[in-house]
One Martini backbone bead per residue (centre of mass of N, CA, C, O) as a GRO file, in nm:
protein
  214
    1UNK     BB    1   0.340  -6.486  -0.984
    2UNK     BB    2   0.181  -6.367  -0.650
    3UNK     BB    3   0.182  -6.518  -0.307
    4UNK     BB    4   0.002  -6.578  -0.033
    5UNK     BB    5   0.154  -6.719   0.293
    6UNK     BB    6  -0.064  -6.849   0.587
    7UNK     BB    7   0.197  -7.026   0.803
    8UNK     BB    8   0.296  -7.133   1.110
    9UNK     BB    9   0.436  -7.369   0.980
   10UNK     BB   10   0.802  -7.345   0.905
   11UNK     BB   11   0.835  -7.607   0.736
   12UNK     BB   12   0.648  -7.581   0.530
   13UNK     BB   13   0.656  -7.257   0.458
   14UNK     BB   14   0.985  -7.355   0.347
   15UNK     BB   15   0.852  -7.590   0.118
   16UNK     BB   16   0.675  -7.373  -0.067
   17UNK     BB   17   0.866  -7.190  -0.128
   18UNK     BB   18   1.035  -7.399  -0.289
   19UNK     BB   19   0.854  -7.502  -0.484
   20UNK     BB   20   0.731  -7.277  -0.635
   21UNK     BB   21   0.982  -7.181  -0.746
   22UNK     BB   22   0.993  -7.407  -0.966
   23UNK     BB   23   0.716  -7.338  -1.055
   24UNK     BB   24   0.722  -7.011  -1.082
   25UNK     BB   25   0.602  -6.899  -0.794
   26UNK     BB   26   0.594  -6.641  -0.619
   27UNK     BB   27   0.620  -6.661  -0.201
   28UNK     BB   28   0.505  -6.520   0.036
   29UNK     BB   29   0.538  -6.537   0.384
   30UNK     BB   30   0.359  -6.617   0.670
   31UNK     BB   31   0.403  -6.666   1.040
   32UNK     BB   32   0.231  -6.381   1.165
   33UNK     BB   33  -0.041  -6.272   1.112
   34UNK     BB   34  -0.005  -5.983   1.284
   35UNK     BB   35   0.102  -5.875   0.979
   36UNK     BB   36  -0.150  -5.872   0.750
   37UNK     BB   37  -0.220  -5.536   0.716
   38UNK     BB   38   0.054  -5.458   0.602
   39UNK     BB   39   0.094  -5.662   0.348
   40UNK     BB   40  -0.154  -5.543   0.227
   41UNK     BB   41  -0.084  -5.233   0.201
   42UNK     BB   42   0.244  -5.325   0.031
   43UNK     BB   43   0.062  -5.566  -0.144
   44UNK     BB   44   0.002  -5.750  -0.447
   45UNK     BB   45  -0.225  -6.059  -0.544
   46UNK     BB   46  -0.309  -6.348  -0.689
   47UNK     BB   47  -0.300  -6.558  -0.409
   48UNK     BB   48  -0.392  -6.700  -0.153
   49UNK     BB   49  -0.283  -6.883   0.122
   50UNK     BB   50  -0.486  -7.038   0.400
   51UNK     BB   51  -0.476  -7.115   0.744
   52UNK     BB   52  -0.678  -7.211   0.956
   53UNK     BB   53  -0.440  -7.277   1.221
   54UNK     BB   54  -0.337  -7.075   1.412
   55UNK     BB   55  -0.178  -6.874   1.686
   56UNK     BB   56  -0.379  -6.553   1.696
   57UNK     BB   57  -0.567  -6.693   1.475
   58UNK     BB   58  -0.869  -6.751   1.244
   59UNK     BB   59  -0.892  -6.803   0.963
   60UNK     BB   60  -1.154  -6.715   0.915
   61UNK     BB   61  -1.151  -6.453   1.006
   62UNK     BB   62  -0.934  -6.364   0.769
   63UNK     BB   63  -1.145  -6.389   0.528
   64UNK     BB   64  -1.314  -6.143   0.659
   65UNK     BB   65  -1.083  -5.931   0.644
   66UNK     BB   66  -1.040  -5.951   0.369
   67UNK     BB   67  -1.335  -5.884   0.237
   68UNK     BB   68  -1.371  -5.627   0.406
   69UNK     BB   69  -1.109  -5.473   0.244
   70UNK     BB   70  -1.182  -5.518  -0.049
   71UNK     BB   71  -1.021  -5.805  -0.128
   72UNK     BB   72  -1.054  -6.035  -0.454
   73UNK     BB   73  -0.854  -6.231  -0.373
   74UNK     BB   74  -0.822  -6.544  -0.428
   75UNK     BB   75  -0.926  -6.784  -0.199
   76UNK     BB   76  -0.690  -7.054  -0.039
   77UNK     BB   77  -0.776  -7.352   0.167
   78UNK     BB   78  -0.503  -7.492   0.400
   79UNK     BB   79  -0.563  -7.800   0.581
   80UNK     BB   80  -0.716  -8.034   0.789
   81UNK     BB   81  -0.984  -7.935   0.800
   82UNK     BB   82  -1.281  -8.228   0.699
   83UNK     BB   83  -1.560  -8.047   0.737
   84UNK     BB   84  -1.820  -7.961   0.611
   85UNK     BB   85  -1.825  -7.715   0.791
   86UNK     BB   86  -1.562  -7.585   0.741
   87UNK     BB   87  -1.638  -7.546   0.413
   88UNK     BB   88  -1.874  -7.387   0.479
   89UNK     BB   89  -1.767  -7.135   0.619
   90UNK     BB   90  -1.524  -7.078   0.386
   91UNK     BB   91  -1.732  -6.990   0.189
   92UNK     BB   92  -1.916  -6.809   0.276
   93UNK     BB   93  -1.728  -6.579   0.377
   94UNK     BB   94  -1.475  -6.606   0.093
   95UNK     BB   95  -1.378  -6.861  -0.039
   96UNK     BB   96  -1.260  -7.065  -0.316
   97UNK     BB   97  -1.090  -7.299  -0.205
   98UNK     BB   98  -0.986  -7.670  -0.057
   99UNK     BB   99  -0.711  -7.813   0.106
  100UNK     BB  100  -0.659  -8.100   0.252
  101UNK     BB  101  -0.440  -8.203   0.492
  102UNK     BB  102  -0.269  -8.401   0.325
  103UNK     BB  103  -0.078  -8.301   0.014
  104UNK     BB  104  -0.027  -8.254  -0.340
  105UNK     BB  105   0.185  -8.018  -0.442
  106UNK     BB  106   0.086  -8.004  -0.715
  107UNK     BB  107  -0.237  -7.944  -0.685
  108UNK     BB  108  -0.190  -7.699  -0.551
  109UNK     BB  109  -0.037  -7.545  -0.813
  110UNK     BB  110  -0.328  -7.585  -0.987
  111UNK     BB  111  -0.496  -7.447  -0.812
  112UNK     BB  112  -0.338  -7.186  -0.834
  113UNK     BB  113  -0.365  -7.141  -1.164
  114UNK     BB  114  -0.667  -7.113  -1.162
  115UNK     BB  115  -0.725  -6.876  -1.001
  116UNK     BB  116  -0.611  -6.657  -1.142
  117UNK     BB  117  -0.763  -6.686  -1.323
  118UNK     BB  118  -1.047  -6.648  -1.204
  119UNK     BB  119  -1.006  -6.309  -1.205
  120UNK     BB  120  -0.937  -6.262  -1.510
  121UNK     BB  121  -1.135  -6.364  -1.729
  122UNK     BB  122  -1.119  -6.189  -1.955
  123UNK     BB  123  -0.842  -5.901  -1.955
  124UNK     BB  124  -0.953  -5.606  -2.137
  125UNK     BB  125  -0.777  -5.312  -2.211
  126UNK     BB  126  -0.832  -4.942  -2.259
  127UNK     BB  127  -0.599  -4.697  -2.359
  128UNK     BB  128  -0.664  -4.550  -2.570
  129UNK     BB  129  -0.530  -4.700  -2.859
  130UNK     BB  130  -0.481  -4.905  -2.661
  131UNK     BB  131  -0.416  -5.271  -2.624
  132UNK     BB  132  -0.485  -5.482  -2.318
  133UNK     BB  133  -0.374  -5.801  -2.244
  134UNK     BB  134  -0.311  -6.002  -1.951
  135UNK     BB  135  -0.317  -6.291  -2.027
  136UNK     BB  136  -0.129  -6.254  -2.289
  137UNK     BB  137   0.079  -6.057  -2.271
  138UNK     BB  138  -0.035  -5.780  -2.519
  139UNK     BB  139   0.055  -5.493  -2.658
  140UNK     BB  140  -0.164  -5.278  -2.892
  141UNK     BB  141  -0.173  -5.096  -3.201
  142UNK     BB  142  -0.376  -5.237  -3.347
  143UNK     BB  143  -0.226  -5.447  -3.500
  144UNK     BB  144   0.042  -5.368  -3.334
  145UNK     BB  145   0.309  -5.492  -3.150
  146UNK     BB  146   0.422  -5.422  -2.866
  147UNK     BB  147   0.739  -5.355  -2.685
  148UNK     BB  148   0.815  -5.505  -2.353
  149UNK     BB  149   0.944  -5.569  -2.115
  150UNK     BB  150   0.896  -5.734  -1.777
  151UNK     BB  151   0.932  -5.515  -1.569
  152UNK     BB  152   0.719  -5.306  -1.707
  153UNK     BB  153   0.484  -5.523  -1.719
  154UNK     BB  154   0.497  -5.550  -1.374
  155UNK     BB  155   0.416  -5.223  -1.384
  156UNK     BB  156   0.144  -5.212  -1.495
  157UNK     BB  157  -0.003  -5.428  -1.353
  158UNK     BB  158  -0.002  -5.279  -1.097
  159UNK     BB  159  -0.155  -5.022  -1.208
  160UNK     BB  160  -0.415  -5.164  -1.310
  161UNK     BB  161  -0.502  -5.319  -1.038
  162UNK     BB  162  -0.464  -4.986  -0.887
  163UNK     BB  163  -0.672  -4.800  -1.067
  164UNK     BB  164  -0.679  -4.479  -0.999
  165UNK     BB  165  -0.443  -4.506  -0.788
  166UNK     BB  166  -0.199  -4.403  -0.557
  167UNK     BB  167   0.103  -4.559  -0.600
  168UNK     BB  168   0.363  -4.628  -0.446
  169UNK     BB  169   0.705  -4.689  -0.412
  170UNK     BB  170   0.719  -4.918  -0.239
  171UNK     BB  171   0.506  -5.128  -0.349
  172UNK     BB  172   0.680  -5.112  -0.661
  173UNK     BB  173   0.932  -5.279  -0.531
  174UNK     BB  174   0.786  -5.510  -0.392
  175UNK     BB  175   0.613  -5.607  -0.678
  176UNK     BB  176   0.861  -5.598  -0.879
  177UNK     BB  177   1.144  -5.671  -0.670
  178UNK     BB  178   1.113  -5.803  -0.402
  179UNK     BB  179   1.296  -5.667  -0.185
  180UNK     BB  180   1.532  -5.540  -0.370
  181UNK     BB  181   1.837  -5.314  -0.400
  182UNK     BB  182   1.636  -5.063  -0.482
  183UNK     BB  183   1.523  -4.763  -0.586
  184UNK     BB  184   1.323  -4.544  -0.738
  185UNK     BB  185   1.500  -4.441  -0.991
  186UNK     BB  186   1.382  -4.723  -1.133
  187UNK     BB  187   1.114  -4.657  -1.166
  188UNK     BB  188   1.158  -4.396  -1.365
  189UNK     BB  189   1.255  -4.584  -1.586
  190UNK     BB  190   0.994  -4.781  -1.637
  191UNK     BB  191   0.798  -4.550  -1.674
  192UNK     BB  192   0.910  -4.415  -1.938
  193UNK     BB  193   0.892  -4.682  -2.074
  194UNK     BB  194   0.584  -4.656  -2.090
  195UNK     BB  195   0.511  -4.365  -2.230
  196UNK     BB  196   0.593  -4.423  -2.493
  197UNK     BB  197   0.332  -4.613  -2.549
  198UNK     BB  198   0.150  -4.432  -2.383
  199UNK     BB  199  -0.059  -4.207  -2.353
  200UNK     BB  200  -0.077  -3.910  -2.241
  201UNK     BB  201  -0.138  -3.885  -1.898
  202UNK     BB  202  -0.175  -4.202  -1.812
  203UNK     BB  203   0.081  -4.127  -1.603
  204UNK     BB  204   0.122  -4.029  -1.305
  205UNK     BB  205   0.301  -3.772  -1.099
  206UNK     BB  206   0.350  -3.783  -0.707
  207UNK     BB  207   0.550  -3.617  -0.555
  208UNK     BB  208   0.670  -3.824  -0.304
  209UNK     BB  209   0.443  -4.092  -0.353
  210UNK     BB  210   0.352  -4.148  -0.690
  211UNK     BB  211   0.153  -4.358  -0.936
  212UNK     BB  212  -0.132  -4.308  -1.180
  213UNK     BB  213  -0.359  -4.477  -1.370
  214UNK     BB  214  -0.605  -4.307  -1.568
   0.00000   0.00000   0.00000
């Protein structure tokens, strides 16, 4: 699971990310909101955790500007403010759930993984004959269930996705490889990995630009 956390105290930002870590959940950190049209451009989440009262902008107001560049990852509101007009305010916008500092780090983490589920529950798809369920991580041709590394399989998640459209080699290195030094040509090996097992022309390739799963 991959979520990304929009909050400028530094102390709390960077204890978030190590308790998530052990909770086995990567976190990218944001503490510099003016930061967020880049992240959204070349990363993608399964929840955001969004402080309403940041340095340069209003958390609300960044749950419409979420909303409205039609991005659908559940935002969870990590907040002090406990008036029920703001939590009225950020269900309207489209937040989907609110939890008021100070809180239970544990509570966090099981809101973070309720709404995983609620995105995508069940998520089952068909390319031609293969049949993938993203919830049991599961890729099976008829009864055959076939065999998919770890790596291969976060990178087929990130092309259903983002399917139909053409994800770029950048993106694909962000969310698959968390921003660890490998190059291009790792992505071409586990392509090759899906091809194996996906139907003939599944995954494009727009030499220069990126992959597409047709």
């Amino acid at each position: 699971m991959k979520i990304l956390i929009i909050e400028d105290d530094k102390v709390l930002g960077e204890s978030l990310v190590e308790y998530l870590k052990m909770e086995k959940i990567e976190a990218l950190w944001l503490h510099d909101e003016r930061n967020l049209a880049n992240v959204l451009n070349v990363y993608s989440f399964d929840v955001i955790v969004l402080d309403l009262v940041l340095k340069f902008s209003r958390g609300e107001d960044l749950i419409t500007y979420i909303r409205e560049k039609g991005i659908e990852t559940p935002i969870l509101i990590l907040t002090a403010k406990k008036d029920f007009s703001n939590k009225e305010e950020c269900f309207l916008r489209g937040a989907d759930d609110y939890l008021i500092k100070p809180f239970e780090p544990k509570e966090l983490v099981l809101r973070i993984q309720a709404l995983s589920k609620r995105k995508r529950l069940p998520f089952i798809m068909n390319i031609g004959d293969i049949i993938i369920n993203i919830d049991a991580k599961t890729i099976k041709r008829g009864n055959e269930e076939l065999k998919l590394s770890k790596t291969a399989w976060d990178l087929l998640t990130l092309l259903i996705k983002r399917r139909g459209e053409i994800v770029d080699n950048e993106t694909i290195l962000n969310y698959v490889w968390a921003g660890k030094a490998v190059g291009d040509e790792v992505i071409r090996t586990y392509i090759k990995e899906l091809r194996k097992i996906l139907p003939e022309g599944a995954i494009e390739n727009y030499k220069g630009r990126g992959y597409k799963l047709s």
